[in-house]
Backbone as CSV, one residue per row, in Angstrom:
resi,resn,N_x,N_y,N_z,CA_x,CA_y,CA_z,C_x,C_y,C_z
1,UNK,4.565,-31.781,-88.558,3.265,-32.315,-88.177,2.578,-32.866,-89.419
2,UNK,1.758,-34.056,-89.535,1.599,-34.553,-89.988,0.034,-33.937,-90.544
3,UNK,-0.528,-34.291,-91.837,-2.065,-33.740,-92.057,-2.919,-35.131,-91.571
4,UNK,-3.608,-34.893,-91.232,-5.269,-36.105,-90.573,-5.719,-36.431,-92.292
5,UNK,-5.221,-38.141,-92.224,-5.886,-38.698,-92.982,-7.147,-39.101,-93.056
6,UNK,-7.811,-39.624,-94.221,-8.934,-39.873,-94.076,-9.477,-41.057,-93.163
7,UNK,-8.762,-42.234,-92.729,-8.915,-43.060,-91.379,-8.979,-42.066,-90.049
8,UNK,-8.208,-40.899,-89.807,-8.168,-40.672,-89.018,-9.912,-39.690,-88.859
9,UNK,-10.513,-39.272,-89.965,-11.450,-38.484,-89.812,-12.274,-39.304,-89.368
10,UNK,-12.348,-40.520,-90.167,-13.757,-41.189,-89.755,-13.298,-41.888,-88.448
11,UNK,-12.288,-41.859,-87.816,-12.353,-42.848,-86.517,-12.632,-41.443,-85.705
12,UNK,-12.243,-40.287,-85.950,-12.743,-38.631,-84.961,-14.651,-38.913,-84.996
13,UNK,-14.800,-39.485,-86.188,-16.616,-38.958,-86.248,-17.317,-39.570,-85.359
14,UNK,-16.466,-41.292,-85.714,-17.198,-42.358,-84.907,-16.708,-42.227,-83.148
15,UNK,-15.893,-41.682,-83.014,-15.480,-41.166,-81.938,-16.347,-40.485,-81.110
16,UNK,-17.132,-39.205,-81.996,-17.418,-38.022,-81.082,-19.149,-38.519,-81.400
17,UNK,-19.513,-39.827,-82.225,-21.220,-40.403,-82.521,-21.099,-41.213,-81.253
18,UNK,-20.041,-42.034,-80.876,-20.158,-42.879,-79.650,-20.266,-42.180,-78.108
19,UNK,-19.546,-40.541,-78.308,-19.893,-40.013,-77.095,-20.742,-38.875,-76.869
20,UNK,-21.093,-38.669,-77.679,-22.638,-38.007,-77.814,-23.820,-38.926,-77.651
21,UNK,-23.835,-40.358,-77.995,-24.624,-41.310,-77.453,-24.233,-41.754,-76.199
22,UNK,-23.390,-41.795,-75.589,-23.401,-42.137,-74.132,-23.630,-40.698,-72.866
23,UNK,-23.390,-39.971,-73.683,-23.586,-38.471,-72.778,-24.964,-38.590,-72.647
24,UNK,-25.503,-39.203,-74.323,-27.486,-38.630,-74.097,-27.969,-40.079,-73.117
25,UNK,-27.081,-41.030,-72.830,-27.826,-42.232,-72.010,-27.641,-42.216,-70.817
26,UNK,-26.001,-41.578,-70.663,-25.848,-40.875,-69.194,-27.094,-40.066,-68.613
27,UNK,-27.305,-38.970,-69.421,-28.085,-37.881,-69.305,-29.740,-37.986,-69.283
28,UNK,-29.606,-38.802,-70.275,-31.374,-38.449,-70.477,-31.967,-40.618,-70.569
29,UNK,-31.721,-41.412,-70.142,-31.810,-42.360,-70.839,-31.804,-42.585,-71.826
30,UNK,-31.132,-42.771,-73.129,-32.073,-42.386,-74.212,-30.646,-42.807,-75.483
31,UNK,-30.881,-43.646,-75.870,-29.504,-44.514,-76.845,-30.318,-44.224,-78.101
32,UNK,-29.298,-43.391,-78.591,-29.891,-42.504,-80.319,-29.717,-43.839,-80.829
33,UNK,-28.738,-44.365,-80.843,-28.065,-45.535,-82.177,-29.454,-46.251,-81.684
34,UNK,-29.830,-47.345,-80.703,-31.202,-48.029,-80.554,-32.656,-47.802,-81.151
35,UNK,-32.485,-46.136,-81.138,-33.454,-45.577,-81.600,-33.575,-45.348,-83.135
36,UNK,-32.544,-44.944,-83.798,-32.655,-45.026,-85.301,-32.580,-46.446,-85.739
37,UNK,-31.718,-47.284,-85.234,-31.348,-48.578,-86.000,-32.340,-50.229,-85.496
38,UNK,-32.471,-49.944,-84.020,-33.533,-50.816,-83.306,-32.505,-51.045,-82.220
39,UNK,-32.897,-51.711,-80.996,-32.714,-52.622,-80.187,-31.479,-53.454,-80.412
40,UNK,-30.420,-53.224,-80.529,-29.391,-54.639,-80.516,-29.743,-55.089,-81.765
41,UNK,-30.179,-54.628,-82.655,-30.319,-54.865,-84.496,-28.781,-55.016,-84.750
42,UNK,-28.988,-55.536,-86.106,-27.432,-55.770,-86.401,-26.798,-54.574,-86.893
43,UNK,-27.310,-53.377,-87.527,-27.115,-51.748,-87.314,-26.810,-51.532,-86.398
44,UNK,-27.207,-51.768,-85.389,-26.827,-50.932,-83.977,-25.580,-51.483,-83.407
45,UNK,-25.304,-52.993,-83.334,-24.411,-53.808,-83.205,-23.363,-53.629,-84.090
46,UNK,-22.695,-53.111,-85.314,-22.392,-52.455,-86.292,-21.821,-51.520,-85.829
47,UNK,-22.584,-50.737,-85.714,-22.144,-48.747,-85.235,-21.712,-49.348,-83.453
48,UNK,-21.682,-49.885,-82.738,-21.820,-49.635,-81.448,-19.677,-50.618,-81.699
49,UNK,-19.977,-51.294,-82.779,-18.547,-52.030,-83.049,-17.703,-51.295,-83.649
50,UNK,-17.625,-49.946,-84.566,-17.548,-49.394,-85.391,-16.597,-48.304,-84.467
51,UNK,-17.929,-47.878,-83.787,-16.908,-46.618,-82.695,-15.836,-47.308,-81.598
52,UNK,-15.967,-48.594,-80.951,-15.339,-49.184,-80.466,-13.816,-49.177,-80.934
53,UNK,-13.941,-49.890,-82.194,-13.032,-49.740,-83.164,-12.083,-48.641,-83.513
54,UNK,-13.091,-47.715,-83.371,-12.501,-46.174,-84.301,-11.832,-45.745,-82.604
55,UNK,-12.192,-45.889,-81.162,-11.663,-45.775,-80.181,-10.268,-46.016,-80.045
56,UNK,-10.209,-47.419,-80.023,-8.996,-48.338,-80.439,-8.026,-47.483,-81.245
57,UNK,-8.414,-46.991,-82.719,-7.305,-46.650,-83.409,-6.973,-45.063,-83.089
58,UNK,-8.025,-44.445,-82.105,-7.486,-43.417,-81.648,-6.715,-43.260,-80.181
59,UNK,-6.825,-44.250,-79.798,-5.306,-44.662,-78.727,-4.455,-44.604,-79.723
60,UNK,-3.965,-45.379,-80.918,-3.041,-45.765,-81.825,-2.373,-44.418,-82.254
61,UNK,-3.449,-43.362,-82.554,-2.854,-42.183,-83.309,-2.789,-41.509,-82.423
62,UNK,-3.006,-41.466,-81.233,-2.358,-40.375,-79.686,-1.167,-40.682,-79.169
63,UNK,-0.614,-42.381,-79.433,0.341,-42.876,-79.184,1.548,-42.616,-80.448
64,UNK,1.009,-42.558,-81.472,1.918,-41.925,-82.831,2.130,-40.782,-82.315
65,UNK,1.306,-39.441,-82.705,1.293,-38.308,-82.218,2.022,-37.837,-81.362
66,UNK,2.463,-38.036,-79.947,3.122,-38.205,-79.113,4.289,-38.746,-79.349
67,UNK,5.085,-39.045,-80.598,5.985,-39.260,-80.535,6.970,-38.256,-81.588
């Protein structure tokens, strides 16, 4: 078994920031990233691309993993 590189930590963080913000918009209305960074700011647009991203490469490393 392999040790979790450092790509793999930060795509876990941005991972578990993107679904802790959709749990709290599910849940409560309420989009943290909008709220610290603004409205569709280019911060928010950023982080909202960021976890997308870090999503993506964690298909990639479940599909490694699995093998």
């Amino acid at each position: 078994m392999s040790k979790i590189n450092a790509w793999d930590w930060i795509a876990i963080v941005l991972v578990i920031i993107g679904g802790l913000n959709w749990g709290l918009v599910g849940l409560f209305n309420f989009d943290l990233v909008a709220a610290i960074f603004g409205q569709m700011s280019f911060l928010s647009k950023l982080v909202y691309d960021l976890v997308g991203l870090a999503a993506l490469y964690m298909i990639y490393a479940a599909v490694k993993m699995s093998k």
